[in-house]
MARNULO-23158 format. One record per residue: residue in one letter; x, y, z of N, C-alpha, C in turn. Coordinates in pm, 1 decimal. Example, Ala and Ser with C-alpha at 12.3 -4.5 7.8 and 13.67 -1.06 7.14 Angstrom:
! residues 2
A; 1319.0; -569.0; 780.0; 1230.0; -450.0; 780.0; 1320.0; -330.0; 780.0;
S; 1285.0; -225.0; 708.0; 1367.0; -106.0; 714.0; 1290.0; 3.0; 787.0;
***
This chain:
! residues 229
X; 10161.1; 6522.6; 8886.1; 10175.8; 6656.8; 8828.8; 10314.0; 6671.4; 8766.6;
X; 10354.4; 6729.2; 8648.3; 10423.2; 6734.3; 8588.6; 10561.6; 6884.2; 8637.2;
X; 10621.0; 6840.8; 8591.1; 10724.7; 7007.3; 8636.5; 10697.5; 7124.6; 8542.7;
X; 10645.3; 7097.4; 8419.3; 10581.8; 7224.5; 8374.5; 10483.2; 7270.3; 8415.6;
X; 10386.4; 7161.0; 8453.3; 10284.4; 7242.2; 8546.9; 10288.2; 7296.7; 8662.1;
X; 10405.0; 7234.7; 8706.8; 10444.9; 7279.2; 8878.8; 10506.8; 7440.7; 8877.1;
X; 10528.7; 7449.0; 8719.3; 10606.1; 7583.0; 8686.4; 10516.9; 7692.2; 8646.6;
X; 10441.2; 7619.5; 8537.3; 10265.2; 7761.6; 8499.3; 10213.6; 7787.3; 8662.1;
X; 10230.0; 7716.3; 8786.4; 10137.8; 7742.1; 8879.1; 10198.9; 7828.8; 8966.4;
X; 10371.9; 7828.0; 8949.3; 10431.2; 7939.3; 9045.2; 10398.6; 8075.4; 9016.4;
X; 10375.3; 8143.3; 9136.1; 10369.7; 8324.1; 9043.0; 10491.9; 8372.7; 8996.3;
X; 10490.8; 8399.7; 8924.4; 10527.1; 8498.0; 8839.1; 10663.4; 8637.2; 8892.2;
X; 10752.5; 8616.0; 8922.4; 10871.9; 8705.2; 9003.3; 10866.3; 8801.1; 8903.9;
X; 10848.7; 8913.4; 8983.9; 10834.7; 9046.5; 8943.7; 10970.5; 9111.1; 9017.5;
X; 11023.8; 9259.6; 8949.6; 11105.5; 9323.7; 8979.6; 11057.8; 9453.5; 9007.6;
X; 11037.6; 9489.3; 9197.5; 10983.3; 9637.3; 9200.7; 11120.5; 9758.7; 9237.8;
X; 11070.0; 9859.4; 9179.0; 11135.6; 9925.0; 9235.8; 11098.8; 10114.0; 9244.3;
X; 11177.3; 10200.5; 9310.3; 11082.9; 10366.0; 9332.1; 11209.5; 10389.2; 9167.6;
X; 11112.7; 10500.8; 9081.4; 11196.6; 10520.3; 8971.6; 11145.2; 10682.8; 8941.5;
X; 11262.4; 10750.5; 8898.9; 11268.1; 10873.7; 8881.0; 11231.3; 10948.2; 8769.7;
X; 11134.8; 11043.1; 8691.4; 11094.5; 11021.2; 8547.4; 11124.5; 11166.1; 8535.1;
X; 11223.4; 11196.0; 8425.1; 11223.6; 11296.7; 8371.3; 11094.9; 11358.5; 8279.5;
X; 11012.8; 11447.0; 8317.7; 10964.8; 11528.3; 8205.0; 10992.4; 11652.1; 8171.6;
X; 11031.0; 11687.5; 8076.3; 11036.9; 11817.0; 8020.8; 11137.9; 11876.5; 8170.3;
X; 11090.6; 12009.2; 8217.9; 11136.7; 12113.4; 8315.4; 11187.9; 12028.6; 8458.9;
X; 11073.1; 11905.3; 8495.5; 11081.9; 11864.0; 8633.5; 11092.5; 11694.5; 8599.3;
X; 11118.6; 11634.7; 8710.1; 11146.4; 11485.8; 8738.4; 11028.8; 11441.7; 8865.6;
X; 10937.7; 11375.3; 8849.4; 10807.4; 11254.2; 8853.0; 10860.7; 11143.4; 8931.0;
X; 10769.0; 11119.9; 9044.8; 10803.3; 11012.2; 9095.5; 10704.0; 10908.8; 9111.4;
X; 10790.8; 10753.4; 9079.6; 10688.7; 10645.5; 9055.4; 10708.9; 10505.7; 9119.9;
X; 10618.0; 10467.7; 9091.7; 10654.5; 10288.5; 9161.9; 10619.3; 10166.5; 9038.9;
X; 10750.6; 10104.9; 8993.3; 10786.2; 10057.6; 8882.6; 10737.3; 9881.8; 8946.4;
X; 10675.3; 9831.3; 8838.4; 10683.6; 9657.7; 8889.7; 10657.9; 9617.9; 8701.5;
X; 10805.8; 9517.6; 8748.0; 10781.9; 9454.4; 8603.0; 10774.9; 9306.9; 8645.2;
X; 10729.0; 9202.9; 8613.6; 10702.4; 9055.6; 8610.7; 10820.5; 8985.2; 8507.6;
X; 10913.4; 8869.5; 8568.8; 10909.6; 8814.1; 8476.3; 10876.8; 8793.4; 8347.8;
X; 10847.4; 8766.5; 8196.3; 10781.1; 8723.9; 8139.4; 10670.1; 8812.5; 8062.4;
X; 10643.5; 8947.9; 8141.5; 10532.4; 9013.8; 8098.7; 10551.2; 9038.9; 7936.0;
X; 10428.4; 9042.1; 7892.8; 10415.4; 9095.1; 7747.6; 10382.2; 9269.7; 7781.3;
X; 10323.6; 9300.9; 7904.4; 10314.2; 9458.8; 7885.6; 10321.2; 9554.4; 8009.5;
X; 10317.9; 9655.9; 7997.3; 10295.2; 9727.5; 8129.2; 10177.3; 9849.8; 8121.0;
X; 10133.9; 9890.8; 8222.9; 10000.0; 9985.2; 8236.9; 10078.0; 10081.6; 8320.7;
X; 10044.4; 10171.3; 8227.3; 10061.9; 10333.4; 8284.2; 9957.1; 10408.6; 8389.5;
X; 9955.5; 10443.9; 8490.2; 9827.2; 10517.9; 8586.9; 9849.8; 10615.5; 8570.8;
X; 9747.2; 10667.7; 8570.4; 9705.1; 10835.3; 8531.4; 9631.2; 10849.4; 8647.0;
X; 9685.5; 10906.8; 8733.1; 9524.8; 10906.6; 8862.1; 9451.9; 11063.7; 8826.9;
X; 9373.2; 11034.6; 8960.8; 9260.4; 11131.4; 8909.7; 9279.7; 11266.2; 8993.7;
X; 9166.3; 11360.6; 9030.9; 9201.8; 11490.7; 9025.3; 9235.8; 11524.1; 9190.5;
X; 9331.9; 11538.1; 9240.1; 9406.4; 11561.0; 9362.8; 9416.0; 11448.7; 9435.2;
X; 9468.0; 11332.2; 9339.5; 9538.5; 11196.6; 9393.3; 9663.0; 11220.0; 9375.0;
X; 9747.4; 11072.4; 9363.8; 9875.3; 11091.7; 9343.4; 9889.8; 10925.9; 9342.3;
X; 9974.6; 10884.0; 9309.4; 10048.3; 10758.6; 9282.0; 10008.3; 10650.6; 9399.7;
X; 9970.7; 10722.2; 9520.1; 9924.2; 10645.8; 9624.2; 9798.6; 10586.0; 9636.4;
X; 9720.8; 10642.2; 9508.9; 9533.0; 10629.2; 9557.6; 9568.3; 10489.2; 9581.6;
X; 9462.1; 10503.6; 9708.5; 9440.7; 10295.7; 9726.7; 9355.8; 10238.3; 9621.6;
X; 9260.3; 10307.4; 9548.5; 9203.9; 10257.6; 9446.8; 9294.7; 10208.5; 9295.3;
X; 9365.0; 10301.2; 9271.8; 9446.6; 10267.9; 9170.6; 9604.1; 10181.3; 9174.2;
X; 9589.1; 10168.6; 9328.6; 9665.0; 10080.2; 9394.3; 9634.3; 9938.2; 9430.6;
X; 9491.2; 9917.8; 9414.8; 9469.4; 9809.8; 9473.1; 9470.3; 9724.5; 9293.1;
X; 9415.0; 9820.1; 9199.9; 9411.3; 9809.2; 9064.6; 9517.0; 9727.2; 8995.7;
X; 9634.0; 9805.4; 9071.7; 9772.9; 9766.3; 9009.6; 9803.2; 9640.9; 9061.1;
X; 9784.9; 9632.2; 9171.1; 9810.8; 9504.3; 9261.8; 9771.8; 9322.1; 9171.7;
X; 9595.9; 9381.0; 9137.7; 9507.7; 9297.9; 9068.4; 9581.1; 9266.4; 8914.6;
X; 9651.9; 9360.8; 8847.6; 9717.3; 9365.3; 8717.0; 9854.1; 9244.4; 8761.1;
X; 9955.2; 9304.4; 8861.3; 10070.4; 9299.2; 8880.0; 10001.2; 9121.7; 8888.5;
X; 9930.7; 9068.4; 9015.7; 9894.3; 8925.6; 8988.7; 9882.5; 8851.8; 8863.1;
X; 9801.1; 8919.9; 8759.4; 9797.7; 8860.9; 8631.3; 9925.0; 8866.2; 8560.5;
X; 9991.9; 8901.5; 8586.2; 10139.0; 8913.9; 8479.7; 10162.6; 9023.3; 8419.8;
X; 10069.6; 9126.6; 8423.7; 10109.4; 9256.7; 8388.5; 10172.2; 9354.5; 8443.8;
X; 10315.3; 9421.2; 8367.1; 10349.9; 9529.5; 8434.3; 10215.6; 9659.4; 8474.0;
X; 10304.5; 9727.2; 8592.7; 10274.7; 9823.6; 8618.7; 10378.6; 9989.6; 8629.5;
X; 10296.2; 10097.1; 8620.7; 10362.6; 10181.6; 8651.9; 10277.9; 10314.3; 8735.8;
X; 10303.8; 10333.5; 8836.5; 10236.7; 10421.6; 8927.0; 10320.0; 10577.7; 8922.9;
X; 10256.4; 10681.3; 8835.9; 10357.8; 10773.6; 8881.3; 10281.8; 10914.2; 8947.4;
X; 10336.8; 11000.4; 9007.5; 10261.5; 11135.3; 9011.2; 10233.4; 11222.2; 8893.2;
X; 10179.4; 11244.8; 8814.7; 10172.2; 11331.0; 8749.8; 10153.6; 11518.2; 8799.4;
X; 10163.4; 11494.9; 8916.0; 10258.7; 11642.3; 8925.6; 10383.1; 11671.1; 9049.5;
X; 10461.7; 11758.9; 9089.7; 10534.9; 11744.8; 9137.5; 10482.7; 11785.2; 9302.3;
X; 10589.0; 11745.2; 9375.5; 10516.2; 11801.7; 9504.7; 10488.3; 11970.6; 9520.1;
X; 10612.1; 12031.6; 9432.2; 10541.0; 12183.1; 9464.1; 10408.7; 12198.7; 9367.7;
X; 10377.6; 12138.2; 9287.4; 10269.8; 12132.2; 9193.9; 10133.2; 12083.3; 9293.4;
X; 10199.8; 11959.2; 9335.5; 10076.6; 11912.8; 9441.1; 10019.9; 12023.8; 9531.7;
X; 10087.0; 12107.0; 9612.7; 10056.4; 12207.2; 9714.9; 9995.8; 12310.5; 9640.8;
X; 10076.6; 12351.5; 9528.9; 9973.8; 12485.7; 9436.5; 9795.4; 12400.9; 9439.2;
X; 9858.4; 12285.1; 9346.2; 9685.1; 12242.3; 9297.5; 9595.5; 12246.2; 9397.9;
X; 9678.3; 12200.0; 9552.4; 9567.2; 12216.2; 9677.7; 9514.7; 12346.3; 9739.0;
X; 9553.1; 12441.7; 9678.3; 9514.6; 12598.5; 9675.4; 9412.7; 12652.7; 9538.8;
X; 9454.0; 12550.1; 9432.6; 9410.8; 12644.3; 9337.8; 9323.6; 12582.7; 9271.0;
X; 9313.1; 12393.1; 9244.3; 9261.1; 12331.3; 9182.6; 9239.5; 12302.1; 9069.8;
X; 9351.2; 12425.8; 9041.0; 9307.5; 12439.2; 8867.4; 9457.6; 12344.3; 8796.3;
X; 9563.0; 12262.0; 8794.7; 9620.9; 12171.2; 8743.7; 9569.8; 12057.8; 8740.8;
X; 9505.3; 12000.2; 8835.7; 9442.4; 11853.9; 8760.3; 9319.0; 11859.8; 8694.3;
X; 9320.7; 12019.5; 8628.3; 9196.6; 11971.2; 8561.7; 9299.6; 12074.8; 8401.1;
X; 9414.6; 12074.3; 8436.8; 9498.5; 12120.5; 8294.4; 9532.9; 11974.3; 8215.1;
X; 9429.2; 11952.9; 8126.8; 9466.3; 11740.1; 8068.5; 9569.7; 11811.1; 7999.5;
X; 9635.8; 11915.5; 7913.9; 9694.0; 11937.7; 7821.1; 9864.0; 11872.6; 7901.5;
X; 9860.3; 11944.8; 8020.5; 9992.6; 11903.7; 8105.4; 9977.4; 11777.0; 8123.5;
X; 9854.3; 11738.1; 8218.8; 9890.3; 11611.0; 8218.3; 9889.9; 11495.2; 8116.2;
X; 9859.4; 11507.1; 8006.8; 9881.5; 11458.2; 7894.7; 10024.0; 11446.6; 7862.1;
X; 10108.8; 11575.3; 7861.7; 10213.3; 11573.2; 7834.5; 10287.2; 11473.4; 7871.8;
X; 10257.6; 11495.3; 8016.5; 10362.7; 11407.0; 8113.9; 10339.2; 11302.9; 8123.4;
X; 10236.1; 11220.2; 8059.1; 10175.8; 11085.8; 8041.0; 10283.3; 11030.5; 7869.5;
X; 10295.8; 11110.8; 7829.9; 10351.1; 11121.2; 7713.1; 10511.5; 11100.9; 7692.8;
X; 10565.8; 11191.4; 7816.8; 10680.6; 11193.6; 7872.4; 10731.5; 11054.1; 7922.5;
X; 10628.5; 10994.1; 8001.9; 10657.3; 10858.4; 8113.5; 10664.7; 10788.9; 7997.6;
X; 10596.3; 10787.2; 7932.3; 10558.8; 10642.5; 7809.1; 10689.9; 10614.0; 7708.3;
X; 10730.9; 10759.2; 7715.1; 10873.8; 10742.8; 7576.1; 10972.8; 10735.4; 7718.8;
X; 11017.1; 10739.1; 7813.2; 11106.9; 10719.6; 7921.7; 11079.5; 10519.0; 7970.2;
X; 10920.7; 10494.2; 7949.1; 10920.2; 10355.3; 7956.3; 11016.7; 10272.0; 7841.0;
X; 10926.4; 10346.0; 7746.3; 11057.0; 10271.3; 7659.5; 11191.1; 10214.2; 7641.5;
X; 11242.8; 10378.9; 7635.3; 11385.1; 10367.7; 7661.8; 11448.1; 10268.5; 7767.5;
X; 11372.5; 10222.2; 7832.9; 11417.5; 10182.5; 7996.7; 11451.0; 9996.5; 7878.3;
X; 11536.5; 9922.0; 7962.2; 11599.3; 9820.4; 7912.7; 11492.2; 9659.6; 7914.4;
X; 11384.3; 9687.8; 8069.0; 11284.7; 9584.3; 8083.4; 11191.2; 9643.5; 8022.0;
X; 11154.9; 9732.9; 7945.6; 11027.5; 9805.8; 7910.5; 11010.9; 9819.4; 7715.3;
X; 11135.0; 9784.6; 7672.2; 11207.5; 9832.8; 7535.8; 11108.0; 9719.7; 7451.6;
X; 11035.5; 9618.8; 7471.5; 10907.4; 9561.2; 7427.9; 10807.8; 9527.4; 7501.0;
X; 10784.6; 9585.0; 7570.9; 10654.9; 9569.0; 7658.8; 10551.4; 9609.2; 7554.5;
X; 10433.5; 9559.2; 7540.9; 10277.6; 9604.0; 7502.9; 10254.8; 9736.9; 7638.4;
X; 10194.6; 9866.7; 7551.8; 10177.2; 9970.5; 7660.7; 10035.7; 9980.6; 7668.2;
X; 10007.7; 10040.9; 7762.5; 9850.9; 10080.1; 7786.7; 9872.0; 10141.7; 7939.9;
X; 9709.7; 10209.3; 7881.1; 9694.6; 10332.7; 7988.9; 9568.2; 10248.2; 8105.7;
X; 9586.8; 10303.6; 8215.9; 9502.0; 10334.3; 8300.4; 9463.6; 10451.4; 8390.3;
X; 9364.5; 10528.4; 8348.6; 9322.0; 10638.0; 8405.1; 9204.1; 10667.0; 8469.6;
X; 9185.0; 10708.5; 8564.2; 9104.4; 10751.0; 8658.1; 9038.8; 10927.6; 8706.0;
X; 8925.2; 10963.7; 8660.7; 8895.1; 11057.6; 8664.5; 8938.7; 11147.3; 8563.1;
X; 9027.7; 11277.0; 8559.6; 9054.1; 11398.6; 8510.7; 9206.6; 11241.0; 8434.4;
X; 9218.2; 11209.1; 8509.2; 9372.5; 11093.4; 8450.7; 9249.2; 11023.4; 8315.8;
X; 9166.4; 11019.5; 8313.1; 9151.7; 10923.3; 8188.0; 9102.7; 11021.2; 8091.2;
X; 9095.1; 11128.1; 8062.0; 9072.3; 11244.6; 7983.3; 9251.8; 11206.6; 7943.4;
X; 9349.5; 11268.6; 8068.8; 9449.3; 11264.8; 7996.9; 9539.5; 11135.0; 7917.8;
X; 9466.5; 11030.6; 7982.5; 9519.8; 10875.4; 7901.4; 9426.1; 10875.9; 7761.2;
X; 9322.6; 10940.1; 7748.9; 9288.8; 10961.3; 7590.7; 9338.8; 11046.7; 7497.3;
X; 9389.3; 11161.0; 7571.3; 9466.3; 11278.9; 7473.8; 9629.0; 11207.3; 7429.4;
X; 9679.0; 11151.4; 7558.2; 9787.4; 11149.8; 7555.4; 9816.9; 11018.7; 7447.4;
X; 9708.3; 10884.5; 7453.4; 9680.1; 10789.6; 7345.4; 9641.2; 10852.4; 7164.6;
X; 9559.3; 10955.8; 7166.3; 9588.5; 11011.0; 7055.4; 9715.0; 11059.0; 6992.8;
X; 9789.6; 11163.0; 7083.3; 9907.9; 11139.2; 7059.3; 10037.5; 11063.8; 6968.1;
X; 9994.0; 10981.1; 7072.7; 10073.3; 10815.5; 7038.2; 10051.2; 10723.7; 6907.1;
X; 9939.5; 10723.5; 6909.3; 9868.7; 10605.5; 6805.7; 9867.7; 10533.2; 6836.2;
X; 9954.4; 10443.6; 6758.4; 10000.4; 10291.6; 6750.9; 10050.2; 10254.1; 6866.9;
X; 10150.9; 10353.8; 6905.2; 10260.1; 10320.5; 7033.8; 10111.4; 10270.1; 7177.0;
X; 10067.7; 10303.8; 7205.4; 9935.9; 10272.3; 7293.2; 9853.1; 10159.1; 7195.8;
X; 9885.8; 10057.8; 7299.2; 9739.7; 9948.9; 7267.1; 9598.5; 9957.6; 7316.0;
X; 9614.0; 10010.6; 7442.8; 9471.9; 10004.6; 7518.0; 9468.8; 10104.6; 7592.3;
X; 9359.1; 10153.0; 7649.2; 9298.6; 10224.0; 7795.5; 9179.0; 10185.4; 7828.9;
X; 9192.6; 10213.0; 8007.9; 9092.8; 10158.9; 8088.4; 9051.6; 10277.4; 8117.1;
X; 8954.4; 10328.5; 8131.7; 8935.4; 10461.2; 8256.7; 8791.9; 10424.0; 8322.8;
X; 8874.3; 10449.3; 8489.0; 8745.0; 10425.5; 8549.2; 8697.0; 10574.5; 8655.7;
X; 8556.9; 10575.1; 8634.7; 8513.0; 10691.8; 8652.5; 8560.5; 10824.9; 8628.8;
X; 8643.8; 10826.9; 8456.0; 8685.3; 10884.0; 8421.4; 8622.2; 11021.3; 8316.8;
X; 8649.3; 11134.2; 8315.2; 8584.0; 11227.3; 8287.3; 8678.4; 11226.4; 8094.3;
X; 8607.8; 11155.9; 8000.1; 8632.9; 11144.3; 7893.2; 8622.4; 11254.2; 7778.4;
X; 8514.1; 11326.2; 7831.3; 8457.4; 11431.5; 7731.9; 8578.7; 11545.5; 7780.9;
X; 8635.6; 11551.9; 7878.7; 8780.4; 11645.5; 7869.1; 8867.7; 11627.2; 7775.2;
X; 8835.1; 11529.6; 7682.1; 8948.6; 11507.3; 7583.5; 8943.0; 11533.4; 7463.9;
X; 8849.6; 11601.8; 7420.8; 8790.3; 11698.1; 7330.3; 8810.7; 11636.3; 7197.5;
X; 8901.7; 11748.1; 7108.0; 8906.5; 11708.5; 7005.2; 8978.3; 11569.6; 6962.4;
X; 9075.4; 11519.6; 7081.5; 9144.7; 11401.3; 7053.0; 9064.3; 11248.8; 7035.5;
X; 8937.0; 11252.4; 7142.2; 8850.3; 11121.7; 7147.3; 8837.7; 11103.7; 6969.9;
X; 8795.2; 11156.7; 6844.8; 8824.8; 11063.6; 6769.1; 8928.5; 10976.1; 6655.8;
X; 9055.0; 11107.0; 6755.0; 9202.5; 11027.2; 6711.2; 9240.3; 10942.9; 6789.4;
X; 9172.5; 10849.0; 6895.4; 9216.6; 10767.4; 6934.2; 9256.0; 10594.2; 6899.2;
X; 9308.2; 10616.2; 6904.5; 9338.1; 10430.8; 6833.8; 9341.5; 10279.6; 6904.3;
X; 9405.7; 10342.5; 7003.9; 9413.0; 10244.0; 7118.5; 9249.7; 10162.8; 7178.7;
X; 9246.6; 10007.7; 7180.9; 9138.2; 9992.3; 7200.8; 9098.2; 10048.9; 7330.0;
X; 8973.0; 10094.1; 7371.1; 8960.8; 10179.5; 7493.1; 8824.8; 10095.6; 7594.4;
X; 8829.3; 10117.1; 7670.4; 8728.6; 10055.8; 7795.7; 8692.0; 10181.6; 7853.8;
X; 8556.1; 10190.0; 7908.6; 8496.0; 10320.7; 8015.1; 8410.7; 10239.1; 8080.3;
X; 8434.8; 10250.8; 8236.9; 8375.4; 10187.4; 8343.6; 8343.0; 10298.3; 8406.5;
X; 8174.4; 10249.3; 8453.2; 8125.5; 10386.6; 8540.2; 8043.9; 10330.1; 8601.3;
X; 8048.7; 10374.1; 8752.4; 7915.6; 10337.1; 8847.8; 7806.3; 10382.5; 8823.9;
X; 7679.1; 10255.3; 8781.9; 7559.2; 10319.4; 8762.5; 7506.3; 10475.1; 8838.6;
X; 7571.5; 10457.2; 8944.6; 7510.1; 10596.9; 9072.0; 7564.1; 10733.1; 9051.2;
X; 7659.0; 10665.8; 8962.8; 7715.7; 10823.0; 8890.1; 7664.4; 10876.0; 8813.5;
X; 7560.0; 10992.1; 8828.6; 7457.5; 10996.4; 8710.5; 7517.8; 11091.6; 8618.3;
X; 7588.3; 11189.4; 8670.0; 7628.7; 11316.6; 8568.1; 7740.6; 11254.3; 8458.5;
X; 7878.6; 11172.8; 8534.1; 7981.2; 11115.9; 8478.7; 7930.1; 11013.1; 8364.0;
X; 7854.2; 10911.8; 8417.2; 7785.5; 10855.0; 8358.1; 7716.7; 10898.2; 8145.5;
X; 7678.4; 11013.3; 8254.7; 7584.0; 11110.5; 8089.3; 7747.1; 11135.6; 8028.0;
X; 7835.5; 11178.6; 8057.5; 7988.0; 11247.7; 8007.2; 8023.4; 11113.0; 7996.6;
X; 8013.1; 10981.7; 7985.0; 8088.1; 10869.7; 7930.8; 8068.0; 10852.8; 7815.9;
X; 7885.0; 10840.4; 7831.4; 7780.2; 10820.7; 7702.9; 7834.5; 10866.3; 7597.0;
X; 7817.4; 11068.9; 7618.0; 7890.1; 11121.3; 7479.9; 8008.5; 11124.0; 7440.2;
X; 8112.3; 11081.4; 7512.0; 8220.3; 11097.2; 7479.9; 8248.1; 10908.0; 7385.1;
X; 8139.6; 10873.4; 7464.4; 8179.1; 10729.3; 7355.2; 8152.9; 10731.8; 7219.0;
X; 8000.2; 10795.6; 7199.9; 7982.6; 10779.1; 7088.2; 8090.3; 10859.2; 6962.4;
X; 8198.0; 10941.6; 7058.2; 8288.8; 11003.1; 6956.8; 8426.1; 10905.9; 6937.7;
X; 8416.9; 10824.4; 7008.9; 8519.5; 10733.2; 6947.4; 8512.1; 10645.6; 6833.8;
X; 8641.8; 10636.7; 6801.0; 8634.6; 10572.0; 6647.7; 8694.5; 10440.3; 6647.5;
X; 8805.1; 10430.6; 6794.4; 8840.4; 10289.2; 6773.8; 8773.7; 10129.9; 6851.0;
X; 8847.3; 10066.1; 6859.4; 8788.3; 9957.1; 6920.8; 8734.3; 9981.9; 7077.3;
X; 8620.3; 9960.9; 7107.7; 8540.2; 10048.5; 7236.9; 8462.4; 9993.4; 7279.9;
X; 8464.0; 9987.8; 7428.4; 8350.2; 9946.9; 7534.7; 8293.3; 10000.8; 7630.5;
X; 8202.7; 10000.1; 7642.9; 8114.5; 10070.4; 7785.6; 8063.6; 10000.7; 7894.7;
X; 8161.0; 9961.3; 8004.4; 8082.7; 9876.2; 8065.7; 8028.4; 9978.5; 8246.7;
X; 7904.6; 9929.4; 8280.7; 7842.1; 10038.8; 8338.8; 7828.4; 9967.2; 8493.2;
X; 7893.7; 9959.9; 8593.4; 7919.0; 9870.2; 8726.3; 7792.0; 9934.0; 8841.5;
X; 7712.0; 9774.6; 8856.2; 7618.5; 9845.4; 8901.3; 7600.1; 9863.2; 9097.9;
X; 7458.6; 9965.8; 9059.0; 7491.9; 10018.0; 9216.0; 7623.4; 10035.3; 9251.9;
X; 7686.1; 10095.8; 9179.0; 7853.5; 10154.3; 9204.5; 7824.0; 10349.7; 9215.1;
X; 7880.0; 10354.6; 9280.0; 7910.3; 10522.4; 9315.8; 8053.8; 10589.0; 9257.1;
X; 8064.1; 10725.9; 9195.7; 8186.1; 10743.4; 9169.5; 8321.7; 10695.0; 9182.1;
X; 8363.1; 10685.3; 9327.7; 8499.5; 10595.9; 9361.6; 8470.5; 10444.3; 9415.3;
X; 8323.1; 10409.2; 9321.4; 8359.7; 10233.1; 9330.6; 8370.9; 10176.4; 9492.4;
X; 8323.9; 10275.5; 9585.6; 8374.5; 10234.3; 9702.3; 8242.2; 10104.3; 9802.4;
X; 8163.5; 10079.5; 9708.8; 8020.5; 9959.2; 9749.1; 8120.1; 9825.4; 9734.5;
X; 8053.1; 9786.9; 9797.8; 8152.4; 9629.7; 9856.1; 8132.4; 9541.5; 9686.7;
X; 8255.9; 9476.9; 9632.3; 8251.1; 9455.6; 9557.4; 8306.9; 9517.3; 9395.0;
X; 8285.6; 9643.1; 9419.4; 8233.0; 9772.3; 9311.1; 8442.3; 9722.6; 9225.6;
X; 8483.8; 9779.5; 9317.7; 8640.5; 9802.4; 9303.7; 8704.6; 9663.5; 9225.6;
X; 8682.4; 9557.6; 9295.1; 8714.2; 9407.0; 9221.5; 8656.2; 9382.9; 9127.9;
X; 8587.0; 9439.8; 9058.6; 8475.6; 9430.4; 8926.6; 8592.6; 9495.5; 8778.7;
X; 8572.1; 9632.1; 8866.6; 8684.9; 9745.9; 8781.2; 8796.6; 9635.3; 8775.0;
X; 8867.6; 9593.6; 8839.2; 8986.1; 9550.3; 8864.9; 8995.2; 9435.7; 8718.5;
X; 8859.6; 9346.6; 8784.1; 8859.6; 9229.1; 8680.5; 8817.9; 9245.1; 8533.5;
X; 8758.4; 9357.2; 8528.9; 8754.2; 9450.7; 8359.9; 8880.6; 9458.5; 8353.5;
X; 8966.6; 9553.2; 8395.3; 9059.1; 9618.1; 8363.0; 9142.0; 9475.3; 8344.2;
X; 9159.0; 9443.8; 8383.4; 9281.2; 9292.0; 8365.2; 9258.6; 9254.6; 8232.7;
X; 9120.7; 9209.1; 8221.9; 9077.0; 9111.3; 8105.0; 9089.5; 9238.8; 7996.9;
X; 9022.0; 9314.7; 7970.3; 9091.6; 9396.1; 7885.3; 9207.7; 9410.4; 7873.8;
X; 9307.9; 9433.4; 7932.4; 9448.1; 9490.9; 7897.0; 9493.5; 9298.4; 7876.8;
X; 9496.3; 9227.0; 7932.8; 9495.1; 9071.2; 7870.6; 9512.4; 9062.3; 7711.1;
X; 9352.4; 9101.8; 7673.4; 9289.7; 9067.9; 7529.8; 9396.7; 9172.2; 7476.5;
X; 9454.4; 9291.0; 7509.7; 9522.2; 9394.0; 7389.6; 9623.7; 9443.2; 7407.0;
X; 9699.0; 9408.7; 7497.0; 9853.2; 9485.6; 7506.6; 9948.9; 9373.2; 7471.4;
X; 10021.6; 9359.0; 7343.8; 10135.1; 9269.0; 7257.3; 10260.2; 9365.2; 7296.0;
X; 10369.9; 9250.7; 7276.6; 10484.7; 9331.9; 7335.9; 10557.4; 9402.2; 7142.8;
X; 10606.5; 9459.1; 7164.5; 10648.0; 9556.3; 7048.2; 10782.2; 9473.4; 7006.6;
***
């Protein structure tokens, strides 16, 4: 065996660390991992009364961070935000905010010194992948890709056919309503697009198997389309 091969076979040293994100009024808290070498990083958008911790979008990142892709885990709301929404319910289903602040993280990735050419892309989950489509319209160009899994797409209204970024929608066959809200919201996209439909899967993917499926979409997609800038 050769020493370059002895070298493609080592993983990949990544740099983690907790990072502080200014948006607008308040400051976001996240969990930063960049790789060696990466060409990109993935933004999480979680879904509606998660937070940066879901084990699902955690185990997600984990599966990315192995392949060589950055990650970025943040809250998209604050803790006094968190406690209102658990009274009121009505912020994680405001995409306009959380859009914003998806918007916010992405130009703060930038700026950042390991991030200043990374390939970007979204990953969103639930009410989070409504806002990783608004917030990708937005953007344009600056966004290469999004994943959203069991994500509520048709929240993204008029933006689904300014989107540019190539996009992925993963949904558990057992999800019948989400499912119908993937359908139409696909056929309003205009850019590069897939529907892939995980079967005997239930909303949170939680059937043995279901989750490592998502995982191995989501990789190979963001693989095929996030170039570093």
């Amino acid at each position: 065996m050769t020493a370059d091969t002895q070298m493609n076979r080592r993983p990949m040293k990544s740099a983690s660390r907790n990072v502080r994100i200014p948006c607008g009024s308040v400051t976001l808290e996240g969990e930063w991992c960049i790789q060696v070498g990466a060409v990109g990083i993935v933004l999480f958008a979680h879904g509606s009364g998660s937070s940066r911790h879901s084990p699902r979008n955690q185990a997600v990142a984990r599966a990315l961070q192995e392949s060589g892709t950055g990650t970025l885990l943040f809250d998209l709301l604050t803790r006094d935000e968190e406690k209102e929404d658990a009274r009121t319910g009505q912020l994680r289903f405001d995409i306009g905010l959380l859009a914003q602040r998806l918007v916010a993280a992405t130009r703060w990735v930038a700026r950042q010194t390991e991030g200043e050419y990374l390939g970007l892309g979204y990953f969103g989950a639930s009410t989070g992948g409504a806002a990783a489509l608004v917030a990708a319209a937005e953007l344009g160009p600056v966004v290469d890709a999004v994943v959203s899994r069991g994500g509520r797409p048709d929240l993204a209204g008029d933006s689904l056919p300014q989107v540019e970024a190539s996009t992925l929608l993963i949904v558990g066959e057992w999800d019948d309503v989400v499912l119908q809200l993937n359908q139409q919201a696909f056929q309003q996209l205009r850019c590069e697009k897939e529907l892939v439909v995980v079967p005997r899967a239930t909303h949170l993917f939680e059937e043995p198997g279901a989750l490592e499926k998502v995982a191995r979409l989501a990789e190979g997609w963001f693989r095929r389309h996030l170039k570093p800038r």
